[in-house]
C-alpha positions, -999 to +999 in steps of 0.1 A: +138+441-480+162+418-461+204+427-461+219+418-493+248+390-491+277+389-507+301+359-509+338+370-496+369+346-498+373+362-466+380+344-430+361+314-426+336+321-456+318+350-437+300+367-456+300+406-465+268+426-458+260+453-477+238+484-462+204+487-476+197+520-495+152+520-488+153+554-471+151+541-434+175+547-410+191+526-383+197+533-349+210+507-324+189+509-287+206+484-267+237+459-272+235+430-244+254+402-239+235+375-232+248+336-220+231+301-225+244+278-203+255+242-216+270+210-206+302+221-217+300+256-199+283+290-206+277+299-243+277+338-250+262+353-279+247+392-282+212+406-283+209+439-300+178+457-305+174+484-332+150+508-345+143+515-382+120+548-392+122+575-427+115+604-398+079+606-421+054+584-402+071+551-406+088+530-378+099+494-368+111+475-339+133+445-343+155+421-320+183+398-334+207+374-317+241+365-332+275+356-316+288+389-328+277+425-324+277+432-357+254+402-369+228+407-344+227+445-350+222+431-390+198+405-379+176+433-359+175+450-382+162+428-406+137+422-382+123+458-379+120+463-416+093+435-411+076+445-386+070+485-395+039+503-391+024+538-398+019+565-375-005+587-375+002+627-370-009+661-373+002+690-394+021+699-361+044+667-362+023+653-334-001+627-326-039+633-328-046+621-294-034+604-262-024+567-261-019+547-237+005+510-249+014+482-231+037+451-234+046+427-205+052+444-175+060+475-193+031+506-203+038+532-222+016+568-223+016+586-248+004+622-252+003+651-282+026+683-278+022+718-288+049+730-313+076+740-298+074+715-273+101+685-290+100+652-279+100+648-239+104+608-232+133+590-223+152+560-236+136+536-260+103+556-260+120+586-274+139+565-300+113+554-310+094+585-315+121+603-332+130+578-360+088+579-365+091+619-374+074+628-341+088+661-336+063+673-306+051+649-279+049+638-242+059+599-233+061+582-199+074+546-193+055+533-169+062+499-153+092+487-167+132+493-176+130+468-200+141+485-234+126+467-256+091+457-240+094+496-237+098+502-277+072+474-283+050+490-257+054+525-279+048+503-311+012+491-294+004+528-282+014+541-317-008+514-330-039+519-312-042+557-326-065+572-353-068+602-374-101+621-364-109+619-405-107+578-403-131+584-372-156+605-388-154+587-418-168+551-400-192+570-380-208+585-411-206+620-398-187+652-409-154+661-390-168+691-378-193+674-357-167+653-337-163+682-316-193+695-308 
């Protein structure tokens, strides 16, 4: 799961990272450099947050500090192949229902599309919705411009959604019946 390390008699003994082939794909949301101040001044290091997903129902947030860009988009990385979850969707590459998500100051709606209709949200919303597969859908941020309590906010909308089969199946009913 995590990066594979290689030792390199490179500078300093850095060590090589090599990409992990598991069939998810990376995509880099925001790069921010970030300071902690000191008694010997202003320390800077970079946040990156990034955004794994196969494009088949399977996504993940992560958020990784390192003293160079590169490390922290490795370390976030890392840290969304823990944290990935399922979505659910219909045969139309959308969601079953509306959902509504929210993280810290930022909320997130979340509402199904008809085909034809691709994926109308902006920044870290859509991001996160097209690495998932979501081909048709409606997303608002609501709230916030924070880009990742955005994402997580999508993650907790995504999260709070169920098929209509898993429905009918705790209810005890057919799933023609959730209609009527």
């Amino acid at each position: 799961m995590d990066a594979k390390l290689k030792k390199s008699s490179g500078l300093l003994g850095r060590r090589k990272r090599e990409k992990v082939n598991d069939g998810l794909e990376e995509r880099v949301v925001q790069v921010r450099r970030v300071t902690k101040v000191v008694k010997g001044g202003k320390k800077l290091s970079f946040r990156a947050i990034v955004v794994v997903g196969n494009k088949q129902g399977q996504v993940g947030v992560g958020v990784g500090k390192a003293k160079e860009v590169v490390d922290a988009i490795a370390k976030s990385a890392t840290d969304a192949r823990r944290n990935i979850i399922s979505v659910p969707m219909t045969k139309y590459s959308t969601f079953p229902h509306r959902s509504d998500g929210d993280y810290g100051a930022a909320k997130v709606m979340l509402r199904p599309a008809s085909p034809g209709t691709g994926v109308i949200a902006g920044g870290a919303v859509r991001i996160v919705l097209e690495m998932a597969g979501v081909e048709n859908a409606l997303g608002k941020q609501l709230g916030s411009e924070n880009a990742l309590n955005n994402a997580r906010a999508t993650v907790v909308a995504v999260k709070k959604m169920r098929q209509f089969r898993d429905v009918a199946r705790e209810r005890g009913i057919p799933m023609e019946e959730l209609w009527k």
